[in-house]
N, C-alpha and C positions, 0 to 999 in steps of 0.2 A: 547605854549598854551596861546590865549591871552583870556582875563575874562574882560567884560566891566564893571561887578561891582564886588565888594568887601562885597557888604551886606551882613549877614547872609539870606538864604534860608528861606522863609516860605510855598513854596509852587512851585511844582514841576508838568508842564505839559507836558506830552509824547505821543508822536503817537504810534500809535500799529503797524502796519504793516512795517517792514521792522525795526524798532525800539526796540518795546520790544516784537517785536513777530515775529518769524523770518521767515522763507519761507514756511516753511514744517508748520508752524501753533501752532510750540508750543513753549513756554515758559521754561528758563531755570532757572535753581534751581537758579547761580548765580542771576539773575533779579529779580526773586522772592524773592530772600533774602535783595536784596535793596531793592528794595520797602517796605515789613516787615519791616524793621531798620527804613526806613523812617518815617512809622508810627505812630513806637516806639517812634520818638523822636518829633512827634508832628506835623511832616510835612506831609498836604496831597501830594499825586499824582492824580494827574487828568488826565483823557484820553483825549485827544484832536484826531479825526480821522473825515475819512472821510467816515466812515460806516453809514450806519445808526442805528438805537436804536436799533432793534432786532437783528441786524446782532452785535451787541458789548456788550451789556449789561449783556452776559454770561459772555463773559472773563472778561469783568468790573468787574464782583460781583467775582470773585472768584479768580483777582487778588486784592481783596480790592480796588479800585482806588474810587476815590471818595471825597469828598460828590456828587460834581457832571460830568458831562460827557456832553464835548462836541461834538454833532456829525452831521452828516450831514456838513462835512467841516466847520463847524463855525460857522452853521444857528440857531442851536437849541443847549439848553442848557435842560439838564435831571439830576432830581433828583436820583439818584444811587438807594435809597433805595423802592423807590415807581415808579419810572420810570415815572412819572408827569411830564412834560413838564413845565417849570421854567420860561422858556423865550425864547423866536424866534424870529425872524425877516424874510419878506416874501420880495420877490418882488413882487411888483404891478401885478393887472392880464396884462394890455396893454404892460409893459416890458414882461414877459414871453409869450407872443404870437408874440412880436417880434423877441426873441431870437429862437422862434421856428418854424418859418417863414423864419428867415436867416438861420439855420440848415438844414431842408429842401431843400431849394436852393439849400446848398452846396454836395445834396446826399445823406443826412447820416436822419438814424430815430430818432428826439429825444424824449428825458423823462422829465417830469414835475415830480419833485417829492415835492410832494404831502402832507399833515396831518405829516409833521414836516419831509417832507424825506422820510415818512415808505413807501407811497402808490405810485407807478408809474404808471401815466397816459401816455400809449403809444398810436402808432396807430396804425392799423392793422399788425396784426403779420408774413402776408408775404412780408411785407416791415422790419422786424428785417434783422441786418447783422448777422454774428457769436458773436462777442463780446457783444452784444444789446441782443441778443437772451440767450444768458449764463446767463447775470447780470439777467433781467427780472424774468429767471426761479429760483432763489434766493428769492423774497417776493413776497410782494400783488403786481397785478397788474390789470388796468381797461383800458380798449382798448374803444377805439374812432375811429369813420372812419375819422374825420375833427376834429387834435389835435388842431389844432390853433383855431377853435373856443370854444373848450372844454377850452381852457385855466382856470386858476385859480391862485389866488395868494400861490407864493411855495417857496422851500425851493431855489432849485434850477432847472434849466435847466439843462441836461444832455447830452452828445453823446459820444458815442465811436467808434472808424472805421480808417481809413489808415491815415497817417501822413498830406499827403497834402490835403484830404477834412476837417479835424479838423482844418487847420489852414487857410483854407478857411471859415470854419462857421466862427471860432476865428474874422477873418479879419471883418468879417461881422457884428459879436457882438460889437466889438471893443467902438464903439460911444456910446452904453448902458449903463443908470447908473448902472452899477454893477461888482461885481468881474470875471473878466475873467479868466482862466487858463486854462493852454493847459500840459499836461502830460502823460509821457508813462503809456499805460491801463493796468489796475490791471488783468485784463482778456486778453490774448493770447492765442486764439484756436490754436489747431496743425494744423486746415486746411486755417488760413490763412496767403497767401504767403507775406504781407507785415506788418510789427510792428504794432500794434496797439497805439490807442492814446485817451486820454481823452481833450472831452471842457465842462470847468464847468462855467457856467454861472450864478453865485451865489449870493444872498444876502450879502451874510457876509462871510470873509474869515479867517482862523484860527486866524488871528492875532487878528481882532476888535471881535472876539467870543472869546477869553482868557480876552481881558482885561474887559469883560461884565463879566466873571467868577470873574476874581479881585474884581469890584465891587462889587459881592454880598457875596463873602466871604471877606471882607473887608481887600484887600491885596492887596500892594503895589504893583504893577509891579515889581519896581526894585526890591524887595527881592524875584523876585521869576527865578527862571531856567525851560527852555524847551529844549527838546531833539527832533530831527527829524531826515527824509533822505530824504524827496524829496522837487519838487518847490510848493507843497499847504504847504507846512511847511517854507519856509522863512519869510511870515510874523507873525508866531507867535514867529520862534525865533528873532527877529529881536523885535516883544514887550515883551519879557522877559530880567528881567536883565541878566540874561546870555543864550547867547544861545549857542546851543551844535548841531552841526552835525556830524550824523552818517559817522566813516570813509571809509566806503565804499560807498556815495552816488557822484553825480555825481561830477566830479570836476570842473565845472561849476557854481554848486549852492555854493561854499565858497565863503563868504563876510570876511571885516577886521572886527576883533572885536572877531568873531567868535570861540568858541573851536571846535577842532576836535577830535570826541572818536575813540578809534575803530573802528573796523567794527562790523557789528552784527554777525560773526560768532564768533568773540571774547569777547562777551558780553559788547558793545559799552554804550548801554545805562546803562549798571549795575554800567559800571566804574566809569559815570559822578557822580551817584548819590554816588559812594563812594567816590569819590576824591573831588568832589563839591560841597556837602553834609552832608556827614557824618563823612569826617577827622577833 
C-alpha cells in the first residue's frame, strides 16, 4: 500500500458509481457505516461524480455527504442542503459549437448540457443512437434541428456511441481548451452489438472541481483522501492527498503513489475510509 501523505484526513471525496455504490444501485450497510463514523469524527464526505444534480442529490442527502456535491464531472459545485448552485464553470458558447461540430462529423449526436448539466440540449431525436436515446430519456431535455447553432455556454459537451467514432470525435476535440475524456458508457443497451463509450468535453474535470471544493471549505488538499474507479477520476485522485483506487477498476488506471482498496464487491471504498481514516 503506498500513501503519498501522512496528514491527518480532514476531508474525504468519493465517486458514487462503481465506488460507493455499487452495480445493482445500492449501498451497503458496511459504506454506510463509514461514512456515519466519518462524520462522527468531524470529517465531511463529499460526492464527487459525474451525475448530474437530480440524478445524485437523492443518494447525496441520504447518504449524509456533504456540505457540498460535486457534479456534472467537475463542472458544478451544489450546496447539499439547498441544492443552490455554489459555483460553475462553463465553456465558452464558440468552444461548445465546436466540440459539437467535430462530434457530428465523427457520426455520433451530441449533448450540450446545459443550467449547470441538469438540461440537455439535443438535436432531433431520430438522429439519437441507443445509448443517446436511454441517457436523454432520464432528465430534461430541449431538441434543436441545428445544435450547433443553438449552442450555449455549458457544463459540458457530451456523446456516447461505439469505440472508434468516440475516439474519432475525441481526436477531433483534442486541440480544444478543454477537458477531454474518452471512457467505457455508463449505458450499454442489449441491442448494441459493439461496447459503448463516453466523450466528455468538459469545462472542468474532477480534479480542478475538488480542489474549487477545498477552497471554499477551507481545506488543504493534502489533508484530504479521494476514492475512485475509473479514468474521469484520475485527476481527482491524483489532487488528493491520497488517492485510493477501487480494486477492481482497470489495471491500467494505477499510478505510483497510489492505494489500492478492494474491490467494490468487497467494500473497497468502506475499507479506505476505515484504514485511512478512521484507525
Amino acid at each position: 500500500m503506498a500513501v503519498r501523505s501522512t496528514l491527518p484526513v480532514g476531508l474525504v471525496a468519493a465517486d458514487l458509481d462503481g465506488t460507493l455504490v455499487g452495480r445493482d444501485r445500492s449501498v451497503s450497510d458496511r459504506v454506510r457505516r463509514a461514512i456515519d463514523l466519518c462524520r462522527a469524527r468531524g470529517v465531511p464526505v463529499v460526492a464527487v461524480t459525474a451525475r448530474r444534480w437530480f440524478a445524485a442529490e437523492t443518494l447525496v442527502r441520504e447518504l449524509h455527504l456533504g456540505p457540498l456535491a460535486l457534479v456534472a464531472g467537475g463542472a458544478v459545485i451544489r450546496d447539499v442542503v439547498t441544492g443552490a448552485v455554489v459555483d460553475a464553470v462553463e465553456l465558452p458558447r464558440q468552444l461548445v459549437r465546436a466540440a459539437v461540430e467535430a462530434i457530428s462529423a465523427a457520426g455520433l449526436p451530441p449533448m450540450i448540457g446545459a443550467a449547470g448539466g441538469d438540461l440537455q440540449l439535443a438535436g432531433p431525436a431520430a438522429e439519437d443512437n441507443a445509448p443517446t436515446a436511454d441517457y436523454l430519456s432520464r432528465g430534461a431535455v430541449e431538441r434543436h434541428a441545428d445544435l450547433a447553432a443553438a449552442a450555449v455556454p455549458a457544463a459540458r459537451v457530451l456523446a456516447m456511441g461505439p469505440e472508434r467514432s468516440i475516439l474519432a470525435a475525441a481526436a477531433a476535440c483534442a486541440g480544444l481548451t478543454a477537458y477531454v475524456l474518452v471512457q467505457p458508457c455508463i449505458i450499454q443497451p442489449a441491442e448494441c452489438e459493439e461496447r459503448q463509450f463516453e466523450l466528455h468535453v468538459a469545462a472542468a474535470d474532477k480534479g480542478s472541481g475538488f480542489l474549487r471544493v477545498c477552497a471554499l471549505l477551507d481545506v488543504d488538499p493534502a489533508h484530504s483522501l479521494a476514492v475512485g474507479d475509473a479514468p474521469g477520476d484520475l485527476p481527482l485522485l491524483a489532487a488528493a492527498g491520497i488517492g485510493v483506487l477501487m480494486g477492481d477498476a482497470a489495471p491500467e488506471l494505477r499510478r505510483e503513489g497510489m492505494v489500492i482498496a478492494p474491490a467494490l464487491a468487497d467494500d473497497g471504498s468502506a475499507w479506505a475510509l476505515e484504514t485511512l481514516v478512521l484507525a
